[in-house]
Backbone bond lengths (Angstrom), bond angles and torsions (degrees), N, CA, C in turn:
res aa  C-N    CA-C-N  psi(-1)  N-CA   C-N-CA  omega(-1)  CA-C   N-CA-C  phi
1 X - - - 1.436 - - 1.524 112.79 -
2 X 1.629 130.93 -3.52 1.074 127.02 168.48 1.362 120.56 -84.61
3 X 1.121 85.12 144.90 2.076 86.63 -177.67 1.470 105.03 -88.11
4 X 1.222 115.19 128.33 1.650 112.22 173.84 1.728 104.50 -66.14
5 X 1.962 97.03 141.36 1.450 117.49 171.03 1.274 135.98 -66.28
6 X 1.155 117.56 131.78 1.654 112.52 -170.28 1.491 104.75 -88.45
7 X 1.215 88.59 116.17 2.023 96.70 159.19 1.036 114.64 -66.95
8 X 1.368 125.46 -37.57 1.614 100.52 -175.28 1.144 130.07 -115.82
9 X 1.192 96.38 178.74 1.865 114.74 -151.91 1.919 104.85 -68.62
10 X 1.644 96.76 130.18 1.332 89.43 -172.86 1.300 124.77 -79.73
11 X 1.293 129.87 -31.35 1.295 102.86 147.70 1.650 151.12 -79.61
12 X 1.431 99.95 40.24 1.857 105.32 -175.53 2.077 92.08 -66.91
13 X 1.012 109.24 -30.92 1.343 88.69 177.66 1.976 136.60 -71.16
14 X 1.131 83.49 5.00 1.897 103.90 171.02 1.610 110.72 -105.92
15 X 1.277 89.59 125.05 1.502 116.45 -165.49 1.692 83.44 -89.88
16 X 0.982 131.76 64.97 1.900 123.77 141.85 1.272 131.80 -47.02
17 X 1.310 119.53 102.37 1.568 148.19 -163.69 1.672 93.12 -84.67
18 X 1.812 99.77 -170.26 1.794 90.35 -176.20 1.234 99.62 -100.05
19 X 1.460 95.13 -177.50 1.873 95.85 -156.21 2.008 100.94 -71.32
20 X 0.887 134.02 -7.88 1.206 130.87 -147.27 1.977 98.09 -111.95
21 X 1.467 121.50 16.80 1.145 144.96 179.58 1.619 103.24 -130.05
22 X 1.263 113.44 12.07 1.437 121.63 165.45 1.436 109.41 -118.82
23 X 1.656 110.21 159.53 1.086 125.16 -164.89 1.450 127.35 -62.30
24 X 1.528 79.91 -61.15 1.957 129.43 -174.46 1.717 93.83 -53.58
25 X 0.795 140.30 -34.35 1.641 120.16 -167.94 1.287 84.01 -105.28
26 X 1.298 147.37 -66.54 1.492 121.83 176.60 1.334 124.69 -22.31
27 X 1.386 126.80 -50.54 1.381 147.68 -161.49 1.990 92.06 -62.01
28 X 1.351 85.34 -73.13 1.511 115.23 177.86 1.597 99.77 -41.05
29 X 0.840 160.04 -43.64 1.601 153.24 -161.50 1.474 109.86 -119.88
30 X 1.605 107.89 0.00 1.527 105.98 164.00 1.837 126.96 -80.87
31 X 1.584 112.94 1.83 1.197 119.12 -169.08 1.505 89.92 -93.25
32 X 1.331 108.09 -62.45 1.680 114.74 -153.04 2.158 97.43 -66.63
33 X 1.456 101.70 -20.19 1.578 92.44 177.67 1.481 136.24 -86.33
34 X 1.755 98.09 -10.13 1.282 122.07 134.87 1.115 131.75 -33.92
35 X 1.424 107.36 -81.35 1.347 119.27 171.77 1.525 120.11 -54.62
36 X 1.054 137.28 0.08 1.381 141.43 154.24 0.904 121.40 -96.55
37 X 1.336 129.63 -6.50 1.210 123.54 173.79 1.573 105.91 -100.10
38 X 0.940 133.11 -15.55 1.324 148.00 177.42 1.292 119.54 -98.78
39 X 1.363 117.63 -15.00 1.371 120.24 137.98 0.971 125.25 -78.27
40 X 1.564 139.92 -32.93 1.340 142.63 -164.66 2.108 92.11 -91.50
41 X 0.869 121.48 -4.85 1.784 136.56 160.44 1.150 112.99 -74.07
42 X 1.528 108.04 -63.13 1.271 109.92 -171.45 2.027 105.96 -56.09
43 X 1.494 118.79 -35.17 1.088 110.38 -150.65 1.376 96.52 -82.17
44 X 1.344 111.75 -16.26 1.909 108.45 -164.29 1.472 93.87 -68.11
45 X 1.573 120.91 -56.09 1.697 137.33 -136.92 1.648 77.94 -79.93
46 X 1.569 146.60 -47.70 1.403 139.96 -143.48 1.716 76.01 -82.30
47 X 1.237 137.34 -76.87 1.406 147.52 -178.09 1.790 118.94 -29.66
48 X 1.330 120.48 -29.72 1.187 134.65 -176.44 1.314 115.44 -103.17
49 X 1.085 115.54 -15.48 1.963 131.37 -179.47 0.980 124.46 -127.00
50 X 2.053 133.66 -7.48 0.986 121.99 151.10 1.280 100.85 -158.32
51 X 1.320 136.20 46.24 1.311 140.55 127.03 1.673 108.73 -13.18
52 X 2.188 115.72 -76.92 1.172 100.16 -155.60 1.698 93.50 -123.47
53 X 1.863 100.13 72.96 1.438 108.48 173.29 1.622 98.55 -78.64
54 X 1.875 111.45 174.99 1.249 88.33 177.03 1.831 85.83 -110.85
55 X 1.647 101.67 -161.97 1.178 109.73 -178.54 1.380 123.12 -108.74
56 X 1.275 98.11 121.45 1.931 102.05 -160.55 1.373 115.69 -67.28
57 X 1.458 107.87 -33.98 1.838 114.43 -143.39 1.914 82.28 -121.89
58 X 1.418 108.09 64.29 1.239 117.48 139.04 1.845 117.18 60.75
59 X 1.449 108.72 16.43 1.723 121.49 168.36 1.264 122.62 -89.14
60 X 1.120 105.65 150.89 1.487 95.03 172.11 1.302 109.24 -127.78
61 X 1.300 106.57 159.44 1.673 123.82 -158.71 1.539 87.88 -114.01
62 X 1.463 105.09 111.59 1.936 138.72 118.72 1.267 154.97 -19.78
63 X 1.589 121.98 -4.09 1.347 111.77 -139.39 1.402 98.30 105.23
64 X 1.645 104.27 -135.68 1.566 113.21 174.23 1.560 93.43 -109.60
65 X 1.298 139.56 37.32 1.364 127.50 -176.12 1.511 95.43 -104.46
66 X 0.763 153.00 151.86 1.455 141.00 141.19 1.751 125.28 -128.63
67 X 1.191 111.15 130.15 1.228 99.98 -146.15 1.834 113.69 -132.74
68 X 1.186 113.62 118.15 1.780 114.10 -152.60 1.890 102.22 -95.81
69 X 1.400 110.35 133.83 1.660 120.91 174.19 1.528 90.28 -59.89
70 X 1.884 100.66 143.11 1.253 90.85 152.87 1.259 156.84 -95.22
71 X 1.440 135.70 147.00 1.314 122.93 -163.45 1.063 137.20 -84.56
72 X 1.687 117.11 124.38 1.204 119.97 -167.15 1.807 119.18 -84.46
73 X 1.623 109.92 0.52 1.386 101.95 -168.64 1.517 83.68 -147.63
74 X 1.312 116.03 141.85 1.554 136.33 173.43 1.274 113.75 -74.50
75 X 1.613 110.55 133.06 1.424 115.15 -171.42 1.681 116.35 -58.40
76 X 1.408 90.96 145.85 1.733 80.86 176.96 1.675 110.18 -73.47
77 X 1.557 96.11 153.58 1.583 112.76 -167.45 1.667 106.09 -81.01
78 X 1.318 121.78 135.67 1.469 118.02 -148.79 1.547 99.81 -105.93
């Protein structure tokens, strides 16, 4: 009444290719490569359109320091 034991391995019948002929890690590395690319966007368009804005609210630019007097009277309420 015993069933004889299988030695072998149950999946020897799956032909596993390399990982990069699978879906799942594509899938998986399609979020974060998004997001780099849409950061590396964001940085061109912020760099190309106001790189050399000037400064409205009375600072003055240093180098890259820029540096504002302080204020003695509160902005008017808009």
């Amino acid at each position: 009444m015993n069933s004889p034991a299988s030695t072998e391995p149950l999946n020897q019948d799956l032909d596993i290719g390399p990982w990069w002929r699978e879906p799942w890690p594509w899938l998986l590395m399609l979020g974060p490569f998004v997001a780099i690319i849409g950061c590396a966007i964001t940085i061109v368009l912020a760099v190309q359109n106001y790189s050399d804005q000037a400064i409205q609210d009375g600072g003055q630019r240093q180098g890259l320091v820029v540096t504002k007097p302080a204020a003695t009277d509160p902005p008017p309420a808009p």
